[in-house]
Legacy VTK file of the C-alpha trace (Angstrom):
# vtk DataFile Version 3.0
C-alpha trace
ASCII
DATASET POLYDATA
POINTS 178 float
47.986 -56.564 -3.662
46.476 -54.853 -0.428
44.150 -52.748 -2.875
43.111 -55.954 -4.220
42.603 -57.280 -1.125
41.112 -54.517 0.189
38.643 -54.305 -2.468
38.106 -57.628 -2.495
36.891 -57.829 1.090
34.629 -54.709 0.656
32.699 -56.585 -2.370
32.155 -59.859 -0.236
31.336 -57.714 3.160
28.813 -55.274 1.292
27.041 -58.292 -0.579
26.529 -60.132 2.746
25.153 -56.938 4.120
22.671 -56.914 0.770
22.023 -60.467 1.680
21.375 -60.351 5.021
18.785 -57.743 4.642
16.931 -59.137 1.503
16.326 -62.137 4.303
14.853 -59.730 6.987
10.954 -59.139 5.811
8.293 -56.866 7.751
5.735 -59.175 9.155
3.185 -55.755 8.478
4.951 -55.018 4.327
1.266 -56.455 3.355
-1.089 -55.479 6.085
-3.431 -52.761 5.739
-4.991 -51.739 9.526
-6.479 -48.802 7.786
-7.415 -45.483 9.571
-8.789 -47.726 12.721
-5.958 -49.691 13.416
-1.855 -50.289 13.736
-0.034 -53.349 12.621
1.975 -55.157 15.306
4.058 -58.290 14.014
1.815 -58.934 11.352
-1.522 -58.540 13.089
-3.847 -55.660 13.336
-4.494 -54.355 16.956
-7.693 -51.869 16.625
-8.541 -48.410 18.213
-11.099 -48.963 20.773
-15.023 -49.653 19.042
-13.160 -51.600 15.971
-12.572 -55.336 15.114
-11.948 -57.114 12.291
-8.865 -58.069 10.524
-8.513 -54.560 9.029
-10.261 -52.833 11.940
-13.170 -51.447 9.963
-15.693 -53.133 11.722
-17.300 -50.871 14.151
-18.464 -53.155 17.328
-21.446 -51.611 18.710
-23.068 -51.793 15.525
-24.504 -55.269 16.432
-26.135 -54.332 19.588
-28.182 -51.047 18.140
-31.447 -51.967 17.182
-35.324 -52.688 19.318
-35.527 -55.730 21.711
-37.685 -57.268 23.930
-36.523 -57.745 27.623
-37.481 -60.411 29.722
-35.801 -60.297 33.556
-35.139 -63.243 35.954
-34.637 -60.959 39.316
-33.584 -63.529 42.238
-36.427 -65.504 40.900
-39.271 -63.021 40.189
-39.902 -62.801 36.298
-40.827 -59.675 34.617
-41.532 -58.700 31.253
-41.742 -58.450 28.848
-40.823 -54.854 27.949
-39.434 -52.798 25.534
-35.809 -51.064 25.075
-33.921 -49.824 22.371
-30.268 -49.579 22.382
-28.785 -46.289 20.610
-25.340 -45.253 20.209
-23.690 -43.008 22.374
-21.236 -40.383 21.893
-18.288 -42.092 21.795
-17.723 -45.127 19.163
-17.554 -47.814 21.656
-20.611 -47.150 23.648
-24.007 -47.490 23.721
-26.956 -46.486 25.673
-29.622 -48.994 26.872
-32.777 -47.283 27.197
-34.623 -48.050 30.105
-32.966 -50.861 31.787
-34.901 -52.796 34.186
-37.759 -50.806 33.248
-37.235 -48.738 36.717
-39.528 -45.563 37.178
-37.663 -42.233 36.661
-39.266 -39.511 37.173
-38.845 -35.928 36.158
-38.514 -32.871 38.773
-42.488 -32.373 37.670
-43.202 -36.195 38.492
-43.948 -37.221 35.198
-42.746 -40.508 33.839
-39.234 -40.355 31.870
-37.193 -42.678 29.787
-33.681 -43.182 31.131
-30.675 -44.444 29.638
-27.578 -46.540 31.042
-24.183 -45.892 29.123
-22.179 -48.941 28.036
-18.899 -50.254 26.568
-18.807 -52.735 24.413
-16.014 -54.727 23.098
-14.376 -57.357 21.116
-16.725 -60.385 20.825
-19.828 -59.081 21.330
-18.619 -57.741 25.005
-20.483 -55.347 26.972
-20.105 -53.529 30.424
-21.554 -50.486 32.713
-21.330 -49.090 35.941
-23.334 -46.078 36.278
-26.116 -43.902 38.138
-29.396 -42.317 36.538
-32.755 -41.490 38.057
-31.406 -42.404 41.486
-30.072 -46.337 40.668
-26.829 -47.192 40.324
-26.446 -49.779 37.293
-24.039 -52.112 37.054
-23.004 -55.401 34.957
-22.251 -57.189 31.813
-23.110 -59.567 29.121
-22.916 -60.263 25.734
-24.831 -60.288 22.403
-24.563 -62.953 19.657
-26.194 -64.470 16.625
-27.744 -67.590 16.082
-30.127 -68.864 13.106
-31.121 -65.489 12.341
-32.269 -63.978 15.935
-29.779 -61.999 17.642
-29.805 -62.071 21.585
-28.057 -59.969 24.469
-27.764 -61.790 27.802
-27.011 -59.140 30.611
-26.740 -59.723 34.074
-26.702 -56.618 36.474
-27.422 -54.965 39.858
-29.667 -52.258 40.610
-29.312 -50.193 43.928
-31.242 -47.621 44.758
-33.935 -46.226 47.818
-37.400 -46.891 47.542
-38.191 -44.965 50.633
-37.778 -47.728 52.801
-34.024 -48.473 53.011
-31.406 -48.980 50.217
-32.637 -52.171 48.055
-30.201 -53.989 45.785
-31.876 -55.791 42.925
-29.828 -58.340 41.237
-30.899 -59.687 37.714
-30.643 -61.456 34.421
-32.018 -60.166 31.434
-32.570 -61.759 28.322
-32.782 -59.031 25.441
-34.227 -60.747 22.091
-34.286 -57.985 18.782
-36.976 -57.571 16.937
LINES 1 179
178 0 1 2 3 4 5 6 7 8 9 10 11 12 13 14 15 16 17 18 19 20 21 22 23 24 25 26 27 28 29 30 31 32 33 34 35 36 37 38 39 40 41 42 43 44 45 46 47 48 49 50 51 52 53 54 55 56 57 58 59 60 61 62 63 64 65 66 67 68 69 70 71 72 73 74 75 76 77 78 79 80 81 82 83 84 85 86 87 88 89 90 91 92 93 94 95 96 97 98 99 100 101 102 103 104 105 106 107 108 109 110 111 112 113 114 115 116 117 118 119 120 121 122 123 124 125 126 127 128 129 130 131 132 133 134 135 136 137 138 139 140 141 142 143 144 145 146 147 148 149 150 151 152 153 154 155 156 157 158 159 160 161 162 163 164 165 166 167 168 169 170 171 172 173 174 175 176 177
């Protein structure tokens, strides 16, 4: 009798335990993050420079391209003028060539491009604090699409010394790809 008993109360204890656990389900059984990407409860949380549900989408890929800048500078407007926006070395950043459209020059005075590094992010996000040629470069904006013509709103600060004093030049521009 306490065999049977015994026995008895293994089968019912060891079929819970097989029911119990056929109720339990991973949230991430069906999710596939890929190579970019690790599932968390069911949703995909991306390495940084990826988005999408399976975090395949690189981000910056949107911004890259030729645009035409037109700047709103505490009310002076200038433009418009070219910059192209490459990417950089590292997945989630980009480099805006010449920002501003600032003079840099060379050590033989000649006339150079320049280029400000940037992060972008998640929903069309982007950010930079940085020197080169002298100004320090720094603000954020965002890019987005809309009947066709993409556009990258950025609004910034540019500090550097014309010779005269430290100026601070504080601006919006309106980058339109073409």
């Amino acid at each position: 009798m306490k065999q049977l008993l015994t026995r008895t109360f293994s089968v019912v204890f060891f079929a819970c335990m097989l029911f119990l656990q056929g109720c339990e389900t991973d949230a991430c059984q069906d999710v596939d993050c890929g190579v970019n990407g690790a599932c968390f409860e069911g949703t995909c949380l991306c390495d940084p420079g990826y988005e999408g549900t399976d975090c395949n989408t690189v981000i910056r890929v949107e911004f890259l391209g030729d645009y035409e800048v037109e700047e709103d500078c505490a009310g002076s407007l200038f433009g418009p003028y070219n910059s192209e926006i490459t990417g950089a070395s590292d997945i989630d950043k980009v480099l805006i060539q010449n920002l501003g459209n600032y003079g840099c020059l060379d050590g033989m005075g000649n006339d150079i491009d320049y280029f400000v590094e940037a992060t972008v992010s998640t929903g069309g996000a982007i950010d930079f604090n940085m020197t080169t040629c002298t100004t320090t470069f720094e603000g954020s904006g965002s890019i987005s699409t809309v009947g066709g013509v993409t556009t990258m709103i950025i609004t910034y600060s540019a500090t550097y010394d014309p010779g005269t004093g430290v100026t601070t030049d504080n601006c919006t521009a309106t980058f339109t790809k073409f």
